[in-house]
N, C-alpha and C positions, 0 to 999 in steps of 0.2 A: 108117172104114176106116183102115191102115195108112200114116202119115205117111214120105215120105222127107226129110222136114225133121228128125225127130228125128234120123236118122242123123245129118246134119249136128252138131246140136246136141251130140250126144254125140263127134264127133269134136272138136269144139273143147274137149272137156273132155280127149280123150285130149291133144292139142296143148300145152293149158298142162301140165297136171300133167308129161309127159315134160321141155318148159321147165323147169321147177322142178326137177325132178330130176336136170337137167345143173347146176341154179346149187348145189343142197344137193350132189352131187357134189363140184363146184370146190371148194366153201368145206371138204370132208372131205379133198379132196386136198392143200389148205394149211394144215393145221392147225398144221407145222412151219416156215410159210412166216413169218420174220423179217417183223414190222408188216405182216403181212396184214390186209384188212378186209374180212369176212364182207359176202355179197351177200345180200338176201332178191329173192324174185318176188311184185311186189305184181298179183291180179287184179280185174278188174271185169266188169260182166255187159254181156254183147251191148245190141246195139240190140233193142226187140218188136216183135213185128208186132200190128199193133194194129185189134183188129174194132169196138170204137167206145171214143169219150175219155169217154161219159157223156151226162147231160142234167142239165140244170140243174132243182130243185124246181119244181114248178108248185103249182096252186091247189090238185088232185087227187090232185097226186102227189110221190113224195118224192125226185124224179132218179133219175138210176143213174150209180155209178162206172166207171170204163174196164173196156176187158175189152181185157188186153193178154196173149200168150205169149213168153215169151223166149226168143231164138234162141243161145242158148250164154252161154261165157264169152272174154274177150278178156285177152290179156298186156297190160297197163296199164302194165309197165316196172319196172325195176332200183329197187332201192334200197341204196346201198352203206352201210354201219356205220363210221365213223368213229370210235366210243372207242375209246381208248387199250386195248391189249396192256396185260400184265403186263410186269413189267422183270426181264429176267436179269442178273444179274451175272456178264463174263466174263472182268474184270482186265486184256483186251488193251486196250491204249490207244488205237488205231485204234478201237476197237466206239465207237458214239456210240448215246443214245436221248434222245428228248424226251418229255418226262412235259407235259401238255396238247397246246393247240394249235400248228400249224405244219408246214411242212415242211423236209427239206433241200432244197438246189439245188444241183442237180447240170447240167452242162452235156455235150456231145456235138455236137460240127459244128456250135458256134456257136446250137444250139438248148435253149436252158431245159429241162431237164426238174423233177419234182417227187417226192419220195419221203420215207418214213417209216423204211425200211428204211438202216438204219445201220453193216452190215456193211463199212466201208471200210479199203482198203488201200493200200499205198504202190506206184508203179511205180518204174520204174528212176532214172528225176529225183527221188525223194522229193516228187510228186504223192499226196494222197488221194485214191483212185478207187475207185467200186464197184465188185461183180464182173467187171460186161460193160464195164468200161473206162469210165465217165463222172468225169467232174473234178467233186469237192466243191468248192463257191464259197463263197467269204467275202471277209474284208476284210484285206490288206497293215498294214505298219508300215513308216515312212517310216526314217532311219536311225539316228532317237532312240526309237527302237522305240512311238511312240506310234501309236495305231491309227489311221486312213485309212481314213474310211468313207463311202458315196457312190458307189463304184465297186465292181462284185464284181472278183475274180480268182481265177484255182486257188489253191488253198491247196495250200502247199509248205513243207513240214517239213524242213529240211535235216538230219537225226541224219547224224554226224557228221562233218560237212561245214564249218557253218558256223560259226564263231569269234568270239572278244569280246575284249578286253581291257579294262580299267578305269583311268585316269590315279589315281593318287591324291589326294582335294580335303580329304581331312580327317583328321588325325591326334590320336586323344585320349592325353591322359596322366593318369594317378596316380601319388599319392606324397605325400612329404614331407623338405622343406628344415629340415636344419639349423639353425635362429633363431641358437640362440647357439654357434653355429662362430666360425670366427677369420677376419676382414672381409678381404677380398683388400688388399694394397700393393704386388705386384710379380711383373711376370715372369720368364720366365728370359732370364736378360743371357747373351748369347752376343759375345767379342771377335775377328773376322777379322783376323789379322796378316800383312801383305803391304807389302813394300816397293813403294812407288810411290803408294800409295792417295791420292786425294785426290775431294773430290766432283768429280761431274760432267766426270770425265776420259777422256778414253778409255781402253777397255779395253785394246785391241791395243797401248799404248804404256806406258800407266802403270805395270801390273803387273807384277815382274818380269825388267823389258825385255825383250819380247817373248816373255812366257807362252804369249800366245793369238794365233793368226790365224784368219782367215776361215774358217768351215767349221766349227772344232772345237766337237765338244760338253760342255758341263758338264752331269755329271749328277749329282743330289743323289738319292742311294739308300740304305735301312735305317737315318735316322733316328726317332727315334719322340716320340710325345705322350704321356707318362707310361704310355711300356709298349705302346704301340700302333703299330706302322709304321706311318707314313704315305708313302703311294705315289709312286713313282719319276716326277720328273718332268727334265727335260733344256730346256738352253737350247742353240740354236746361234749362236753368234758370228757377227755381221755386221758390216760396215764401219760404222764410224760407232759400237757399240755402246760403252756407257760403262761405271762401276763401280756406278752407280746403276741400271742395267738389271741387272745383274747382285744387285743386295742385292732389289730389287723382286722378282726371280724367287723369288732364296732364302724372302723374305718370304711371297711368295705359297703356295709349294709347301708348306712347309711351315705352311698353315691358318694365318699369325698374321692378323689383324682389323689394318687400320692406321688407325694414333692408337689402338688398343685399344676405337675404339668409344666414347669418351668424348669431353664435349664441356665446354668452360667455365662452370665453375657444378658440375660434377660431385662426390656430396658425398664421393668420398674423399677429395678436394684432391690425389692421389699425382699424380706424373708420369704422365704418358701412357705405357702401352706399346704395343706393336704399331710400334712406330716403330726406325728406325733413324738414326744419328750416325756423319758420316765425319769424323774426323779423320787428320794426317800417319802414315800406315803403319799405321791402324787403322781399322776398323767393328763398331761395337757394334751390336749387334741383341737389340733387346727382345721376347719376347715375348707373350702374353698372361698377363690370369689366370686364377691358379686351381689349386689344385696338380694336375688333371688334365691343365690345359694343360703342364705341364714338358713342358720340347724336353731331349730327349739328343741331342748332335752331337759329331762329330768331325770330324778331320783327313781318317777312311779313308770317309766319307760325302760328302763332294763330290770326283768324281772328272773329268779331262779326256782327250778323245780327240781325234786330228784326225780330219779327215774321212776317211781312209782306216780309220780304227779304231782305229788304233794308239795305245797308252795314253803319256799326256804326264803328266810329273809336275805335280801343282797346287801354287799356290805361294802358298796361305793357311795358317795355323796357327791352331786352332780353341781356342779358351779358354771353357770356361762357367765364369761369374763371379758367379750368381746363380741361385738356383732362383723356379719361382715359387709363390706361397704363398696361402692361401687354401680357407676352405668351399665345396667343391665337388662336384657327381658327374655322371658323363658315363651316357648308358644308348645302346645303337645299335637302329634299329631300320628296316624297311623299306617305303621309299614305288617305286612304279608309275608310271614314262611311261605314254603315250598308245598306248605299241605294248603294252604290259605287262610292260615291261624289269623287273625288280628292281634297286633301289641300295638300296647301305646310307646312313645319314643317323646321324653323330654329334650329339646334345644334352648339351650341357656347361652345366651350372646351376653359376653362379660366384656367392659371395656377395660385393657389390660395396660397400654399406654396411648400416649399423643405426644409428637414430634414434630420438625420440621418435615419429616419424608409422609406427614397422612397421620390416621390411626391403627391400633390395631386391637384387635380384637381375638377373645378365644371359646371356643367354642364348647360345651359344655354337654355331655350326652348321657340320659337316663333310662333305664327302662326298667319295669317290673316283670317283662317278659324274659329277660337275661337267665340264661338257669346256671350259672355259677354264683359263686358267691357272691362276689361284688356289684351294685347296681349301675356302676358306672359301664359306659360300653367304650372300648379299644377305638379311637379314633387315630387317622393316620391322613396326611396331606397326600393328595396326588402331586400338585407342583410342589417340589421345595421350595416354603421360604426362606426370604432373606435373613429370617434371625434365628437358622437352626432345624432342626426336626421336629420340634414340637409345632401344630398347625395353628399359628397363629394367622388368624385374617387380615391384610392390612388394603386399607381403602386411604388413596390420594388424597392431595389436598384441597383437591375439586369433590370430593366425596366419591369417588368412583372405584369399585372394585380393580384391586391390581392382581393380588393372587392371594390363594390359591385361586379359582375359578368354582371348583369342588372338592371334597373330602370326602375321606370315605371313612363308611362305622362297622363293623362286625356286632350282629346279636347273636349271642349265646345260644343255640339249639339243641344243645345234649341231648338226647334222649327221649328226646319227641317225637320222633318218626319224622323229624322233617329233616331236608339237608343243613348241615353246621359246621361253619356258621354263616348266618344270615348276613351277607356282603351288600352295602348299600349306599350308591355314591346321592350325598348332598349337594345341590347343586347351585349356586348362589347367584349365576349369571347364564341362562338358559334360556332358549325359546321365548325371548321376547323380556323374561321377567327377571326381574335384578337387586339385588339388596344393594340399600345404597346408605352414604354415611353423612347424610350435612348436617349440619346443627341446628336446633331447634328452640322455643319458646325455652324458661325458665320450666314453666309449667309440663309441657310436654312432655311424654316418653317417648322410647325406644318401642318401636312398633315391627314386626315380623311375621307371619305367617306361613305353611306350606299351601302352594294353589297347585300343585300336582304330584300325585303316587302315582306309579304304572303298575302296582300289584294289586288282586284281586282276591275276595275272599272262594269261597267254593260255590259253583255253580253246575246248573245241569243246563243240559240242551233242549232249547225249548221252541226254536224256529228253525228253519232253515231257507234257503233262495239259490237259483239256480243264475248263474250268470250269463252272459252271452258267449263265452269263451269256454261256458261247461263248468266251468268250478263252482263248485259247490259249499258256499258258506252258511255256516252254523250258529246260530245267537244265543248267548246260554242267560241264565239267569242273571249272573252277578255281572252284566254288562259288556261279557268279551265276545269277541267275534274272533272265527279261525275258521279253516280250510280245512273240509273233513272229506271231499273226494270230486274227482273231476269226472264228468261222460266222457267217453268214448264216441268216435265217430265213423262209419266207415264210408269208404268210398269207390264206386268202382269205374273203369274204363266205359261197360257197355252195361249199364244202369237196366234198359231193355233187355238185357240178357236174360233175368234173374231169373227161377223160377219162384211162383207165384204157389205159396206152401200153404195158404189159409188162413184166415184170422189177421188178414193186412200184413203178415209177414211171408219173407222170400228167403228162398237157398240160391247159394252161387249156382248157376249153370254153366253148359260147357260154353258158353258164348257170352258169358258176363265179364270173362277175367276175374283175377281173385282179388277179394277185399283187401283195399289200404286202410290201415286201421289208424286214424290221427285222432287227433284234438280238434276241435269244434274252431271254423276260423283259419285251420290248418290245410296245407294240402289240397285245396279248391273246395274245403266241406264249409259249409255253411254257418249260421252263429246258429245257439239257442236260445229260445226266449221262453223262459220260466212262466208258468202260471197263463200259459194260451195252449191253443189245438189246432192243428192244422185241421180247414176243414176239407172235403172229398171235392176234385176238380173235376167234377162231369158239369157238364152245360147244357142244361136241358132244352132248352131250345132247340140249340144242336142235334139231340136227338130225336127230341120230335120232328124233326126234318127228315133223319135220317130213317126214322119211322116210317114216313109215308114214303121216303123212295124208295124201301125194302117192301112195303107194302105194294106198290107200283108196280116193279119189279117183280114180283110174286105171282103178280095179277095176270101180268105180261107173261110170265113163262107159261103159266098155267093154260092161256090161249092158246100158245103153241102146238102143248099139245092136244087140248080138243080139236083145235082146228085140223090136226094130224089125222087125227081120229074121225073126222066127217069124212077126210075124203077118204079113209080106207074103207069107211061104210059104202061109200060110194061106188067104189073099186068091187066091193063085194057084191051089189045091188045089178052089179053087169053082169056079174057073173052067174048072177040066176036065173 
């Protein structure tokens, strides 16, 4: 007779197939869904009911197998697809996709979430966030931009916001020194004529008779170093101040080097210059060599004011009595505080002797960024050379640098807000490029240049790029590039595990294992590639297959149980 179990039975076939048809549905409805991952519906068959399990062989006979009917089919459960999408290329720099394993981490109220889906954008703090607002996590850089990893954080791109400067640590140079130029012997002799002069007297009384008092200023303005002004600097008279305070200032201001930078034993044998000599009603001032070094001064370049402003006539008479002479050339070029101030930096290459062993040469350093007194900047040799502590350059007899290789300057920073002082090694034989010393035409100079600084003025952040290992670098305006934070990657044992939370992102489940949280590349997690999207891995085709055999299938149960249902009509049709 007519069974009401089949009914049953074929309703559990209606039950999965309409199942399945909601999951191939989803997976047609995401087919544009950014790292979507297609669901299949895996089924399995009911429990039987079971009229016997058999018998076992006997002497007579040959057993019997079970005699079971099965009562439907059962949803046995999800199975999510986890290969990787196709990757779009979309040039916006925010898009992120990982090509293998991993996921991003993204966060929300302090809760982990997990996602493939890499459509991220910036909020108003220059946070990375997905659509529905979750913070992409990765890893900080500490304030030397190196990475800091260990702890997640929001990642936060500051465009253009955030700022750099660069100190400058290395300046290289090319070129070529004159060999056989004409060997420096003397500065320029400059004679102050003033009645009263005597060393170490005072100023408010010597000069004069009563030149100067308390308050006024001397200022030495539009003198110059062979054709170059050097910057206006001013002394104010104090109690107590002498005529040696006053030749010191002069000295200083206008960049001469005192003693000239030479030390006994030096081989020109010449006088020292950079020095000055007081005698009755007179002070000679020497100043460096090198014919770049020539000082032009006058009468109408040292001028006096009192404290009220008011102009007082000076009462020295300026005599130059000698130029200075010598193989030379100066080139200017620009080094970077710590805030990314610009100065300029004069290099004056003085040819100081020539020998059997090469030549040698010294080095000559200016700046108007200096904030002390004197214009001259503290140079100091890294190799010692051979004639002493003073950094004299010597280059063979083949012209070839022997030592030093570099030098180093200090500029003056007092008071700037920048770090002081500014440490800068000169480099003369670097990265390919080299000052060298052969000899040349009659006509010819001494030729030099700087072809690289590694300091930078101030700049903001104004790009950035995601790399394939996750690090995340920064291009600011003034040309630097740094490392402003890494992603994060996670990973897990049973990727299928995960629970599916919405919005293409997942929470650990009991059956995922718990997130490895690495580096991109790290750990079996995959690279990223900046400025693409993973697209959604359903295959439509695929579905429409699976379409009409769920369709099929539907059809089929459905028959069963009409056909159930005739013959209990039939059944009832006797019985009337």
């Amino acid at each position: 007779m007519a069974s009401t179990i089949a009914l049953f039975t074929g309703l559990t076939g209606l039950n999965v197939n309409a199942r399945r048809l909601e999951t191939i549905g989803n997976n047609i409805a995401n087919i544009n869904s950014y790292a979507f991952k297609s669901t299949r519906m895996i089924f399995s068959p009911s429990f039987s009911r079971d009229f016997t399990l058999g018998t076992v062989p006997g002497a007579s006979t040959g057993g019997s197998n079970p005699s079971q009917v099965g009562l439907g089919v059962n949803l046995a459960g999800t199975q999510r697809n986890f290969n990787g999408g196709a990757i779009s290329n979309t040039g916006i720099n925010t898009d992120l996709a990982i090509e293998g394993d991993g996921f991003f981490i993204v966060s929300r109220n302090n809760e982990q979430f997990y996602t493939r889906a890499g459509a991220f954008q910036f909020n108003g703090n220059n946070d990375l966030i997905t659509v529905s607002g979750e913070r992409l996590q990765g890893y900080a850089v500490d304030d030397n931009y190196n990475i800091v990893t260990g702890q997640l954080v929001d990642l936060n791109i500051p465009v253009g916001k955030q700022t750099i400067a660069e100190a400058t640590q290395n300046v290289r140079f090319s070129g070529n020194l004159k060999a056989n130029g004409d060997v420096a012997t003397t500065g320029a002799s400059l004679d102050f004529s003033a009645a009263g002069i005597a060393a170490g007297t005072d100023l408010l009384t010597a000069i004069g008779a009563g030149a100067y008092a308390v308050g006024d200023a001397i200022t030495m303005s539009g003198a110059t170093r062979n054709g170059k002004v050097v910057p206006d600097a001013t002394l104010t008279v104090a109690a107590g101040s002498t005529v040696d305070d006053l030749f010191r200032f002069i000295r200083d201001a206008l960049g001469i080097v005192q003693d000239g930078g030479f030390v006994a034993g030096d081989p020109t044998g010449a006088a020292e210059p950079g020095s000055y000599t007081v005698a009755a009603g007179m002070v000679t001032l020497v100043g460096n060599l090198g014919a770049d070094n020539d000082i032009t001064f006058s009468n109408s370049n040292l001028t006096v004011a009192d404290s009220m402003g008011v102009a007082k006539a000076s009462p020295f008479t300026v005599n130059k009595t000698a130029s200075a002479d010598g193989e030379s050339v100066r080139t200017t070029y620009i080094v970077h505080d710590s805030l990314g101030t610009p100065t300029e930096v004069d290099l004056t290459m003085v040819l100081v002797a020539a020998n059997g062993n090469g030549t040698f040469w010294r080095a000559f350093l200016h700046s108007p960024g200096d904030t002390d007194q004197a214009l001259q900047l503290e140079v100091g040799a890294r190799v010692e050379p051979p004639l002493g502590p003073v950094p004299l350059i010597q280059f063979d007899t083949f012209g070839q640098l022997v030592s030093p290789a570099e030098i180093t300057m200090e500029l003056d920073r007092t008071n700037t807000g920048a770090d002081d002082p500014l440490t800068v090694n000169l480099q003369f034989a670097a990265g390919g490029d080299a000052v060298t010393a052969f000899s040349d035409t009659p006509t010819a100079n001494s030729s030099i240049a700087a072809v690289f600084e590694d300091g930078s003025r101030l700049g903001v952040l104004s790009n950035f790029s995601v790399g394939v290992n996750g690090i995340i670098t920064g291009g600011f305006t003034n040309g630097l590039t740094r490392t402003i934070g890494q992603l994060a990657l996670a990973t897990f044992t049973n990727p299928e595990g995960l629970v599916d939370a919405g919005n293409s992102m997942f929470r650990v489940g009991p059956n995922s294992g718990n997130a490895v949280i690495t580096e991109p590349l790290e750990f079996g997690a995959g690279r990223v590639l900046g400025g693409a999207l993973e697209l959604s891995n359903v295959d439509l085709s695929e579905e429409f297959i699976n379409m009409i055999l769920t369709s099929t299938g539907y059809s089929a149960a459905s028959r069963v149980i009409t056909t159930t249902d005739q013959l209990i009509q039939q059944l009832l049709t006797i019985g009337r």
